[in-house]
DRENPA-912457 format. One record per atom (N, C-alpha, C): residue in one letter; atom name; residue number from 1; x, y, z. Coordinates in nm, 2 decimals. Example, Ala and Ser with C-alpha at 12.3 -4.5 7.8 and 13.67 -1.06 7.14 Angstrom:
+------+------+-----+--------+--------+--------+
: code : site : pos :   east :  north :     up :
+------+------+-----+--------+--------+--------+
:    a :    N :   1 :   1.32 :  -0.57 :   0.78 :
:    a :   CA :   1 :   1.23 :  -0.45 :   0.78 :
:    a :    C :   1 :   1.32 :  -0.33 :   0.78 :
:    s :    N :   2 :   1.28 :  -0.22 :   0.71 :
:    s :   CA :   2 :   1.37 :  -0.11 :   0.71 :
:    s :    C :   2 :   1.29 :   0.00 :   0.79 :
+------+------+-----+--------+--------+--------+
//
This chain:
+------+------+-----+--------+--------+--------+
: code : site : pos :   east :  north :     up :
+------+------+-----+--------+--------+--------+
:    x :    N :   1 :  -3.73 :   0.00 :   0.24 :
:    x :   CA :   1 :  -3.60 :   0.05 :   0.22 :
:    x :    C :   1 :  -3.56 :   0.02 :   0.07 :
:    x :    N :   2 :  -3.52 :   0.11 :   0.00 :
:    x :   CA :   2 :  -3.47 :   0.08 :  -0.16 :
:    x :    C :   2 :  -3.33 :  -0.02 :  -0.14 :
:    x :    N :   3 :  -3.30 :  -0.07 :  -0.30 :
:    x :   CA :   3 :  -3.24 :  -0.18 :  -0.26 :
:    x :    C :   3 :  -3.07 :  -0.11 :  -0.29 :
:    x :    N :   4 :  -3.07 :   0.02 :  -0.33 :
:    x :   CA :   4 :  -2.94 :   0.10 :  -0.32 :
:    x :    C :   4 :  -2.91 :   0.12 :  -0.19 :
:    x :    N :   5 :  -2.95 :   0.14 :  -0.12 :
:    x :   CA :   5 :  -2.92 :   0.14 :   0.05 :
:    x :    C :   5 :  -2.86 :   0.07 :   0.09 :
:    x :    N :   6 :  -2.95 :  -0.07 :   0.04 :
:    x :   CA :   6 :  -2.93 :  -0.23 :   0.10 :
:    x :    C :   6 :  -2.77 :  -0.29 :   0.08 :
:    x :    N :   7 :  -2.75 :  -0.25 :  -0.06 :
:    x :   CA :   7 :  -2.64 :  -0.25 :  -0.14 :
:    x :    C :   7 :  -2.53 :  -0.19 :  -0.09 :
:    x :    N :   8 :  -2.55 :  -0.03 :  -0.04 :
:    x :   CA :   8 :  -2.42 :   0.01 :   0.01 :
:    x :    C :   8 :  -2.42 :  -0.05 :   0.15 :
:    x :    N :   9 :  -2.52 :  -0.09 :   0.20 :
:    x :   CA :   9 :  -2.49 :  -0.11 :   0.39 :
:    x :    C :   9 :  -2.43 :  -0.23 :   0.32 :
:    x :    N :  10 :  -2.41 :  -0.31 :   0.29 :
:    x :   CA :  10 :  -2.42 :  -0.44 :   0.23 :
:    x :    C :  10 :  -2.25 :  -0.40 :   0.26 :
:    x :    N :  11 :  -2.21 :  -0.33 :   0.17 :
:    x :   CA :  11 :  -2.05 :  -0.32 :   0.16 :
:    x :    C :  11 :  -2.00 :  -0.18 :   0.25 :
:    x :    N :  12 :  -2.05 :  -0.15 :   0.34 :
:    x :   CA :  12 :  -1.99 :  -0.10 :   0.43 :
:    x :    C :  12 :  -2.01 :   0.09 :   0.43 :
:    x :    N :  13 :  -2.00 :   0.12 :   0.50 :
:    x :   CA :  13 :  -2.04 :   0.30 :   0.45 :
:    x :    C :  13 :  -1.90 :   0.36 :   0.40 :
:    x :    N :  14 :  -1.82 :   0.32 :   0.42 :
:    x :   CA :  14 :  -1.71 :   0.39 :   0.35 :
:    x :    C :  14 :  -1.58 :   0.31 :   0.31 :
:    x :    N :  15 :  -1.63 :   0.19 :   0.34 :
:    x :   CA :  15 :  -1.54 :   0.08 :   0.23 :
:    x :    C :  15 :  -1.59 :   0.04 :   0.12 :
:    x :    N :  16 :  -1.48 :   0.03 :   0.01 :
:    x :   CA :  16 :  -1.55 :   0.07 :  -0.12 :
:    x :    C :  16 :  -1.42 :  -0.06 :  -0.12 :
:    x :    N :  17 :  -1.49 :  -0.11 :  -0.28 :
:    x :   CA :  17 :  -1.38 :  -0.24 :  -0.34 :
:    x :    C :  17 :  -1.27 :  -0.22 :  -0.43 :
:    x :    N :  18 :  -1.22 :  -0.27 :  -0.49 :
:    x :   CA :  18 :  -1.12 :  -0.21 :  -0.55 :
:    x :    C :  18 :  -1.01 :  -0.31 :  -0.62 :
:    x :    N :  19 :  -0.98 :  -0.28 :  -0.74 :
:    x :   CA :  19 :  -0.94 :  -0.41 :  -0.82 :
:    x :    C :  19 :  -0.79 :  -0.32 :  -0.82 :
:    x :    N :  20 :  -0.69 :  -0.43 :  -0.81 :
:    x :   CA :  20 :  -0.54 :  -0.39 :  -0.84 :
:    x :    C :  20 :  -0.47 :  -0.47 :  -0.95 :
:    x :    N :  21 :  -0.43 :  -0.42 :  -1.06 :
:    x :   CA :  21 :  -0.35 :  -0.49 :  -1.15 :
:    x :    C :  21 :  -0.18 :  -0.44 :  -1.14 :
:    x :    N :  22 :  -0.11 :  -0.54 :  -1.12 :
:    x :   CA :  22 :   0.05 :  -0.49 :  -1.15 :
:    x :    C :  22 :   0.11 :  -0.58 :  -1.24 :
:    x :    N :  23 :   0.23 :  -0.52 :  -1.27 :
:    x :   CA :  23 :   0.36 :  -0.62 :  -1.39 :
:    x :    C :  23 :   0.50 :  -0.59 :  -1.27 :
:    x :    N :  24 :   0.54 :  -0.71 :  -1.23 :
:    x :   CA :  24 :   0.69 :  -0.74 :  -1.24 :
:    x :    C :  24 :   0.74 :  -0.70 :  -1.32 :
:    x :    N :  25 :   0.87 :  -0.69 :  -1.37 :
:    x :   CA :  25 :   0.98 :  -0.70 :  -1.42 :
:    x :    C :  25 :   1.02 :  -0.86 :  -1.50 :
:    x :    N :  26 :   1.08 :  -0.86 :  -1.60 :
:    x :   CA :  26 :   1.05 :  -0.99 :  -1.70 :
:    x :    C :  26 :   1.13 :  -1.07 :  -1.63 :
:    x :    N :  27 :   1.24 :  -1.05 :  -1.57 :
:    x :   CA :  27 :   1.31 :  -1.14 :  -1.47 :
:    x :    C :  27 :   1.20 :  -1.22 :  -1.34 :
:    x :    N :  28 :   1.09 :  -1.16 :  -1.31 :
:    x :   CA :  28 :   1.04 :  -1.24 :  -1.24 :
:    x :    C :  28 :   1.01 :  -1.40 :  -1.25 :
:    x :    N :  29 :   0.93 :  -1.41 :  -1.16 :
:    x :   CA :  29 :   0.94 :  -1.56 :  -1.15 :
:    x :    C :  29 :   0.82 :  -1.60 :  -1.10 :
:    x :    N :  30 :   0.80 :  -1.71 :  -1.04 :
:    x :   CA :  30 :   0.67 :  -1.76 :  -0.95 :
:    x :    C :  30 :   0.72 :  -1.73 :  -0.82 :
:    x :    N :  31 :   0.84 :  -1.71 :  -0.76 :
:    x :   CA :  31 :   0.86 :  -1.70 :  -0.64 :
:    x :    C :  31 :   0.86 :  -1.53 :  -0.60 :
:    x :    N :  32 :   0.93 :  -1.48 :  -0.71 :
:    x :   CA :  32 :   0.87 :  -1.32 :  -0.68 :
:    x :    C :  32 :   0.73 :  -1.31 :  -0.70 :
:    x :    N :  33 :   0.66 :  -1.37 :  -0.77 :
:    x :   CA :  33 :   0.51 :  -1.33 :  -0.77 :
:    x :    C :  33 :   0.44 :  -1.33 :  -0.62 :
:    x :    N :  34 :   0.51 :  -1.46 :  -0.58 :
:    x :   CA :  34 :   0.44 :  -1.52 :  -0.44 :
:    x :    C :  34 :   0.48 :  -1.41 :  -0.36 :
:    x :    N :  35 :   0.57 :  -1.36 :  -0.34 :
:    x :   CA :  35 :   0.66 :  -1.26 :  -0.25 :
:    x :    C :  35 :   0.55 :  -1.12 :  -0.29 :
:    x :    N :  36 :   0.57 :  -1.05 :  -0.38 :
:    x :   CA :  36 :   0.50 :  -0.94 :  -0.46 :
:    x :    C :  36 :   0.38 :  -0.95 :  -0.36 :
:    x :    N :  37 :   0.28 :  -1.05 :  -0.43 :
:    x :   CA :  37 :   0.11 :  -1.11 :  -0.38 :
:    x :    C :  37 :   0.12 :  -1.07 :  -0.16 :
:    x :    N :  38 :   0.25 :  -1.14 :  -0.12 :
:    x :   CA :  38 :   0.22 :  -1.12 :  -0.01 :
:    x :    C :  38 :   0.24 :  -0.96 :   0.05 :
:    x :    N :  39 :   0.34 :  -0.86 :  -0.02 :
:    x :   CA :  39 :   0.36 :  -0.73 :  -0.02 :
:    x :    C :  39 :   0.24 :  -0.68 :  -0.03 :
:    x :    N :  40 :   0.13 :  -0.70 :  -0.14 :
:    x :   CA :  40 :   0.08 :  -0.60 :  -0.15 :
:    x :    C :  40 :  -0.08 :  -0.65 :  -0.04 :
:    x :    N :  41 :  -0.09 :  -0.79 :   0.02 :
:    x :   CA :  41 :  -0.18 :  -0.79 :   0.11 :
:    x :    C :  41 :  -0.16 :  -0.76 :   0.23 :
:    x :    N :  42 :   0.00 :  -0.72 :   0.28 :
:    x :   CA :  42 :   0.05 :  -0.69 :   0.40 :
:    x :    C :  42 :  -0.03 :  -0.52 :   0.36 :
:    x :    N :  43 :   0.01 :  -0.47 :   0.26 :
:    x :   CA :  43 :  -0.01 :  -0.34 :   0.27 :
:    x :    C :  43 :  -0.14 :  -0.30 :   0.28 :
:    x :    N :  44 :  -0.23 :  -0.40 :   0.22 :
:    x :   CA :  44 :  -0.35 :  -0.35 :   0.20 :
:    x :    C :  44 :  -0.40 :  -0.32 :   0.36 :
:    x :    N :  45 :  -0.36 :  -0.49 :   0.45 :
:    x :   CA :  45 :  -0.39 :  -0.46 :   0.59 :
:    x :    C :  45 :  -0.34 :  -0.41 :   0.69 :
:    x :    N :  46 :  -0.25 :  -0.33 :   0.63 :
:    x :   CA :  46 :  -0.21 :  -0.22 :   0.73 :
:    x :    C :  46 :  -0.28 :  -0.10 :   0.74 :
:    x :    N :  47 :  -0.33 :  -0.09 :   0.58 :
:    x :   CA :  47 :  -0.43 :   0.05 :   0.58 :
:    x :    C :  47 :  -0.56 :   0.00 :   0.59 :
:    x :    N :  48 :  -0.58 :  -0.12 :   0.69 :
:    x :   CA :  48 :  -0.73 :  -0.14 :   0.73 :
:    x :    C :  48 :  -0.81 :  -0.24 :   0.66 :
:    x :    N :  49 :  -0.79 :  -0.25 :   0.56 :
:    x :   CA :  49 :  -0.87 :  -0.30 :   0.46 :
:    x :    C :  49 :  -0.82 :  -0.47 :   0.44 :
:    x :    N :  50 :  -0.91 :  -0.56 :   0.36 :
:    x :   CA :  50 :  -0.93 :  -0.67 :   0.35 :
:    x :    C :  50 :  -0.90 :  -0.72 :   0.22 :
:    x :    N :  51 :  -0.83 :  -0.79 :   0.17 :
:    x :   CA :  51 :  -0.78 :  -0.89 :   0.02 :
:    x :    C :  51 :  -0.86 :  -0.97 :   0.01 :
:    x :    N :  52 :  -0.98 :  -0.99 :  -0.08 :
:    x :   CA :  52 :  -1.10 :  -1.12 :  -0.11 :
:    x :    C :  52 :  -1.02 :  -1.20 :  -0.20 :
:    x :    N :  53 :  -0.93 :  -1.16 :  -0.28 :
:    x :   CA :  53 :  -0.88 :  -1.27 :  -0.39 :
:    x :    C :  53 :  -0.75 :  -1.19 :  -0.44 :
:    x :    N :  54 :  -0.68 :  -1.31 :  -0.49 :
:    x :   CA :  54 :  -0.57 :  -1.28 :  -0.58 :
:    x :    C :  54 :  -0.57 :  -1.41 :  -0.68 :
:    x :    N :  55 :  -0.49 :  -1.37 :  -0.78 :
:    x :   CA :  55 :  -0.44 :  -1.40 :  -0.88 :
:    x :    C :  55 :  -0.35 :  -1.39 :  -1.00 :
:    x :    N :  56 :  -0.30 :  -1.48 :  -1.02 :
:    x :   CA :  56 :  -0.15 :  -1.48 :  -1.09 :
:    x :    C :  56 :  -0.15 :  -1.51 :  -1.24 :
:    x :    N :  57 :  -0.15 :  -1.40 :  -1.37 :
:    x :   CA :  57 :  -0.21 :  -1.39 :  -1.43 :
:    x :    C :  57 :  -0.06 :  -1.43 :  -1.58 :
:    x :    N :  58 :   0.05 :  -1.45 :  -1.48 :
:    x :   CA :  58 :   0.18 :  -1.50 :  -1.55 :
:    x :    C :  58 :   0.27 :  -1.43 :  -1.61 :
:    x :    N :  59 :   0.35 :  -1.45 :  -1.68 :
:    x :   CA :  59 :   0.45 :  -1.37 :  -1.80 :
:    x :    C :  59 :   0.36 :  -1.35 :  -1.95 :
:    x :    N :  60 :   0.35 :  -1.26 :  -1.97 :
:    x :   CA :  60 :   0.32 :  -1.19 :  -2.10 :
:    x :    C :  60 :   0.37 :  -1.09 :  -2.15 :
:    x :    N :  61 :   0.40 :  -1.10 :  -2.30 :
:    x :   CA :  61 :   0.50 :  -0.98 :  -2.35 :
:    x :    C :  61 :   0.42 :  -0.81 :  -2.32 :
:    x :    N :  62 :   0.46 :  -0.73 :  -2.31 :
:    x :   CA :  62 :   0.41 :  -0.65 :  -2.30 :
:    x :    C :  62 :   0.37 :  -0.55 :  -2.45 :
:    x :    N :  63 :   0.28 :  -0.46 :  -2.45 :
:    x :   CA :  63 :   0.26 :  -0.42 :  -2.58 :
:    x :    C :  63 :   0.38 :  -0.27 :  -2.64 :
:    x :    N :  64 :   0.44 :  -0.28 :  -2.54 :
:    x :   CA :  64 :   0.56 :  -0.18 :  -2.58 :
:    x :    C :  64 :   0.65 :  -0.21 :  -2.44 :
:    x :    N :  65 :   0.77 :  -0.17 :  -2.46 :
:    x :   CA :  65 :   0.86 :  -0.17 :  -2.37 :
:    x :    C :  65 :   0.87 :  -0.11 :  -2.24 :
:    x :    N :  66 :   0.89 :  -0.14 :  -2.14 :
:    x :   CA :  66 :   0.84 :  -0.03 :  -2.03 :
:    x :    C :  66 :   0.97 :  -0.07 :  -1.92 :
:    x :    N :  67 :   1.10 :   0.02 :  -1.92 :
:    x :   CA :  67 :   1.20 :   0.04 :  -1.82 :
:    x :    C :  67 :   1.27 :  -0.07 :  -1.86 :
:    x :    N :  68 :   1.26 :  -0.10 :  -2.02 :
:    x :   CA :  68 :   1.36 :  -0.18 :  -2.06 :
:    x :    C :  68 :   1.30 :  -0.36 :  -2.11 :
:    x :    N :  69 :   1.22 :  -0.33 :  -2.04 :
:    x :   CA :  69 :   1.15 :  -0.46 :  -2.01 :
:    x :    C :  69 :   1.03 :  -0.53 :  -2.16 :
:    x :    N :  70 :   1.06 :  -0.64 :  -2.20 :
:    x :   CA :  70 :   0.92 :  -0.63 :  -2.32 :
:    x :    C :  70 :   0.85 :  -0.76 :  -2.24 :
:    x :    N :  71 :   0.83 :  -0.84 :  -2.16 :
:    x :   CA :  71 :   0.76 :  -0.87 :  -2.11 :
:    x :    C :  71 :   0.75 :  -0.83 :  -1.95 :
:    x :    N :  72 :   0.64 :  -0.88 :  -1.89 :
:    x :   CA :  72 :   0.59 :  -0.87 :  -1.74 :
:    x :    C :  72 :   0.53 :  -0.96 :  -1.69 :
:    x :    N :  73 :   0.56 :  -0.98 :  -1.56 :
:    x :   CA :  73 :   0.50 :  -1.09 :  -1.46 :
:    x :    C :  73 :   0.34 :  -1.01 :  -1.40 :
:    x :    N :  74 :   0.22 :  -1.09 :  -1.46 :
:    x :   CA :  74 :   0.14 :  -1.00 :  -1.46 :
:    x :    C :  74 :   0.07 :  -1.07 :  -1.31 :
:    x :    N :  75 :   0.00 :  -0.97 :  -1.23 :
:    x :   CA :  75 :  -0.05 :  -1.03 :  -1.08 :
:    x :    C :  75 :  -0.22 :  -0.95 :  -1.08 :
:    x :    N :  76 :  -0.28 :  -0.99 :  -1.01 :
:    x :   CA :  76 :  -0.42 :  -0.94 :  -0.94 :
:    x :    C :  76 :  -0.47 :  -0.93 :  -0.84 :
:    x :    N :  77 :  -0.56 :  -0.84 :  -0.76 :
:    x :   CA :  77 :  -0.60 :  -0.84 :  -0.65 :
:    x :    C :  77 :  -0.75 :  -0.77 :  -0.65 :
:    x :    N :  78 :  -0.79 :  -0.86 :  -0.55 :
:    x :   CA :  78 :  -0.92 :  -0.72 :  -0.53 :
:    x :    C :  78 :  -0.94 :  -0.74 :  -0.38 :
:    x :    N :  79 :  -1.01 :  -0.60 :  -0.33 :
:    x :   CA :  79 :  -0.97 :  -0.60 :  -0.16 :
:    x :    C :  79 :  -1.05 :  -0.46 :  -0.16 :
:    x :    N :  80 :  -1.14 :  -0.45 :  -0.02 :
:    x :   CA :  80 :  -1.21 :  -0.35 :   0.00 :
:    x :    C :  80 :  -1.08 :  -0.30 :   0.08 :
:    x :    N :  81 :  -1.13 :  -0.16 :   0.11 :
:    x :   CA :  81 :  -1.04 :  -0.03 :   0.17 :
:    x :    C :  81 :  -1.10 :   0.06 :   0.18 :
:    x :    N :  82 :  -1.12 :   0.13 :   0.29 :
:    x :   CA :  82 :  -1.20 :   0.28 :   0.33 :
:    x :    C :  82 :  -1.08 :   0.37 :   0.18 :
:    x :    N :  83 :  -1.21 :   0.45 :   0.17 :
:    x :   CA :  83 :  -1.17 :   0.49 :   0.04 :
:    x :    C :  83 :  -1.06 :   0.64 :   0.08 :
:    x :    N :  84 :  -1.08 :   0.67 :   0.17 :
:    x :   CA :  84 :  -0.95 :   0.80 :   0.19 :
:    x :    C :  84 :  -0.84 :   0.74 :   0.22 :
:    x :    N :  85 :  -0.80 :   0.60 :   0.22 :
:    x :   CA :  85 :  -0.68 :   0.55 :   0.24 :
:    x :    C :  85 :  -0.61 :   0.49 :   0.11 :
:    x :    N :  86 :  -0.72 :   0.46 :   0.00 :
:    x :   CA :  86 :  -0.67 :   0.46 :  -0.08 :
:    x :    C :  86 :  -0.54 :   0.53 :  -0.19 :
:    x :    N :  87 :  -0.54 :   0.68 :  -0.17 :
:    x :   CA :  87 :  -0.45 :   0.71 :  -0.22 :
:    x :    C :  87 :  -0.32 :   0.69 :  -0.16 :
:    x :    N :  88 :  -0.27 :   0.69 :  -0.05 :
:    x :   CA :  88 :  -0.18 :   0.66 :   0.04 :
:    x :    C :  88 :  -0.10 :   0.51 :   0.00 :
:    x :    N :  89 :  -0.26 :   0.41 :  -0.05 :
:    x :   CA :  89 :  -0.19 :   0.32 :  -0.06 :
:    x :    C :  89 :  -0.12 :   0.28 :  -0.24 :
:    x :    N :  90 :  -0.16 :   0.39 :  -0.33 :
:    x :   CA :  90 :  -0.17 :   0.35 :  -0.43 :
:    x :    C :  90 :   0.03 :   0.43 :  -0.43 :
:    x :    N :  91 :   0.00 :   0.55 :  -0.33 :
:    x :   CA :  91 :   0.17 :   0.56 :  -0.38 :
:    x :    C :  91 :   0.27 :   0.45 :  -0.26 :
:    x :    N :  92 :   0.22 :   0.39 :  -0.19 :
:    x :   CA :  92 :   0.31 :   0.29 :  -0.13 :
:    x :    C :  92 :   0.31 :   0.18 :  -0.28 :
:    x :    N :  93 :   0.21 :   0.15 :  -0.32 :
:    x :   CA :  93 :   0.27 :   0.05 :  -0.44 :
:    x :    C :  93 :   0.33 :   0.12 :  -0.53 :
:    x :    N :  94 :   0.35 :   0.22 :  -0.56 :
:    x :   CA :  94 :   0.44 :   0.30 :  -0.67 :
:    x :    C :  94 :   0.58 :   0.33 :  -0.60 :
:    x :    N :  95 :   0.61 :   0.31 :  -0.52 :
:    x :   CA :  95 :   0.75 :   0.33 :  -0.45 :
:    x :    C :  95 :   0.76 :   0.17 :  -0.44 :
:    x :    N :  96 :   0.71 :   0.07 :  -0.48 :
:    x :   CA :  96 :   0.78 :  -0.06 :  -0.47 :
:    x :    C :  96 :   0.88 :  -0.08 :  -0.61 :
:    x :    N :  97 :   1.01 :  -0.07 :  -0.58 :
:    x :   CA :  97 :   1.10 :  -0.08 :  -0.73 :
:    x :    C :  97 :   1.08 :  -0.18 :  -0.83 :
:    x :    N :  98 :   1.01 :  -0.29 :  -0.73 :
:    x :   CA :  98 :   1.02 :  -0.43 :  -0.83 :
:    x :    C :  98 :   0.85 :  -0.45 :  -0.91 :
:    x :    N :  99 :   0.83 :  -0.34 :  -0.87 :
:    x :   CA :  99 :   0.65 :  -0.27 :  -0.96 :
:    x :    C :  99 :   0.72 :  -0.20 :  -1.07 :
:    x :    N : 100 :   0.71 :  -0.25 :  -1.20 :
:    x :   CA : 100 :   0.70 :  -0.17 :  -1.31 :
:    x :    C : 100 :   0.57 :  -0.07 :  -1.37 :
:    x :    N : 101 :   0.46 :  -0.14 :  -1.30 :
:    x :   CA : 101 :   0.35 :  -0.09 :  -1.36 :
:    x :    C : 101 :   0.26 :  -0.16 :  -1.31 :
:    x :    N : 102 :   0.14 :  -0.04 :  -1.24 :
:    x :   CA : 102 :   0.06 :  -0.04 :  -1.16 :
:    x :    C : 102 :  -0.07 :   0.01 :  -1.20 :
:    x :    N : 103 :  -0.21 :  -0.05 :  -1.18 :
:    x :   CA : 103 :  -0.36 :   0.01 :  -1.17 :
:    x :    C : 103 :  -0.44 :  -0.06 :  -1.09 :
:    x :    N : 104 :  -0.47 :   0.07 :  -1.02 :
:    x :   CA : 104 :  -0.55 :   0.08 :  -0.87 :
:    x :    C : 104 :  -0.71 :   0.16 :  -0.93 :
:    x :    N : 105 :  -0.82 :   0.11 :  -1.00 :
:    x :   CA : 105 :  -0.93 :   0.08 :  -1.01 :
:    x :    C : 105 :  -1.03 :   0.07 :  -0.89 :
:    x :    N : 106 :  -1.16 :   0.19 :  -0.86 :
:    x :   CA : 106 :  -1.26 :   0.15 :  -0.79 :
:    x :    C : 106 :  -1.34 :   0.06 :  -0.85 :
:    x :    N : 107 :  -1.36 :  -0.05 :  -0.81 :
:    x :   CA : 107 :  -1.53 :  -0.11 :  -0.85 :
:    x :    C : 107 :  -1.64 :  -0.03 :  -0.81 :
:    x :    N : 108 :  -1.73 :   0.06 :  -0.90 :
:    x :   CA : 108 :  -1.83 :   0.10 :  -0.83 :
:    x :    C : 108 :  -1.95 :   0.02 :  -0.83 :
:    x :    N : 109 :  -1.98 :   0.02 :  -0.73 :
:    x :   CA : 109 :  -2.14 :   0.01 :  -0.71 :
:    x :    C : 109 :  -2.27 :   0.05 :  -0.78 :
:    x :    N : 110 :  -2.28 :  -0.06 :  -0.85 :
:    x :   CA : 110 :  -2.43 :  -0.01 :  -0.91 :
:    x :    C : 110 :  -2.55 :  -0.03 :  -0.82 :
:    x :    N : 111 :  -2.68 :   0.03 :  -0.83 :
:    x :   CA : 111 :  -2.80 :   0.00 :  -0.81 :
:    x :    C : 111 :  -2.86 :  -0.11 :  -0.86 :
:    x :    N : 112 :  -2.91 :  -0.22 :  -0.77 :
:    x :   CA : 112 :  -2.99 :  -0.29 :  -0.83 :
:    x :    C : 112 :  -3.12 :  -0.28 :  -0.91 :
:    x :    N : 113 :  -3.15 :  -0.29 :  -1.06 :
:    x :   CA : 113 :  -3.26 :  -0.27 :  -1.13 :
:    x :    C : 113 :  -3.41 :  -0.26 :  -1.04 :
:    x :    N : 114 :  -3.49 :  -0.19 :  -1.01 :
:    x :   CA : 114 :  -3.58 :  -0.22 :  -0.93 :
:    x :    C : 114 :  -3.70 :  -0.19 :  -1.05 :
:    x :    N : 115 :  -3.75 :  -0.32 :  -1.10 :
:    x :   CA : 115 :  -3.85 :  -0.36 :  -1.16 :
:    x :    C : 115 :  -3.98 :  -0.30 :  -1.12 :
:    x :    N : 116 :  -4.10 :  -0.19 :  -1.22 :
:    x :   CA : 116 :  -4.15 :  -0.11 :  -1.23 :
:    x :    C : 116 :  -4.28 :  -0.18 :  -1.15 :
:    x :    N : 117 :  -4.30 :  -0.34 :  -1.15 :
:    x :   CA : 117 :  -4.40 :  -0.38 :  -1.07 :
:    x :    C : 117 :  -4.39 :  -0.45 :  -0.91 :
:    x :    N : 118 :  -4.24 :  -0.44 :  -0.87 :
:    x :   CA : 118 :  -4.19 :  -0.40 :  -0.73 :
:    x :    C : 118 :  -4.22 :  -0.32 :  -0.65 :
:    x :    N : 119 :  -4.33 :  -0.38 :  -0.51 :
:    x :   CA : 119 :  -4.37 :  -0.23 :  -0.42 :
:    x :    C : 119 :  -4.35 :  -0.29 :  -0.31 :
:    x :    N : 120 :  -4.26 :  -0.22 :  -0.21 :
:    x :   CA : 120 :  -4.18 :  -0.24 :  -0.13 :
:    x :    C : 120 :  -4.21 :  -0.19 :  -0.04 :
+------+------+-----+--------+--------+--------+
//
């Protein structure tokens, strides 16, 4: 069995990974972050899918102004999701008002190198 196979049974036949970056609004805080973080892992497991990590990446100015705002409460996520649910969920995070700014990123899957003196 090639090791690309191995790789996708590995992560599921049609759950794929998926990295989420958002910005708060500069009024945030640590307690909206915490609040936000748990929004968007309620939502992920409603559309099926699984949150492997998060991370809280803080206030940073932003590099232009966005809805008024020059800095952002910056957050992370990564979480598999069957991939036809993904768009569904990318506009449930764009209808959250307290999301200024959102990117919903697949991780793709590479093949692992299979070295020319490998016989399988």
């Amino acid at each position: 069995m090639n090791r690309f196979r191995v790789n996708l049974e590995e992560h599921g036949g049609s759950l794929r990974k998926y990295e989420l970056v958002w910005i708060l609004g500069s009024d945030a805080g640590e307690e909206q972050g915490t609040e936000s973080v748990k929004n968007i892992t309620s939502l992920v497991s409603s559309a099926g899918g699984e949150v492997s990590g998060t991370d809280v990446w803080g206030k940073r100015t932003l590099a232009y102004p966005i809805q008024k705002n020059t800095e952002g409460y910056y957050l992370q996520a990564n979480f598999e999701i069957d991939g036809e649910k993904a768009p569904g969920l990318d506009r449930a995070i764009g209808a959250d008002q307290s999301i200024i700014r959102h990117l919903l990123v697949r991780d793709e899957i590479k093949p692992a190198a299979v070295e020319s003196g490998d016989a399988e």
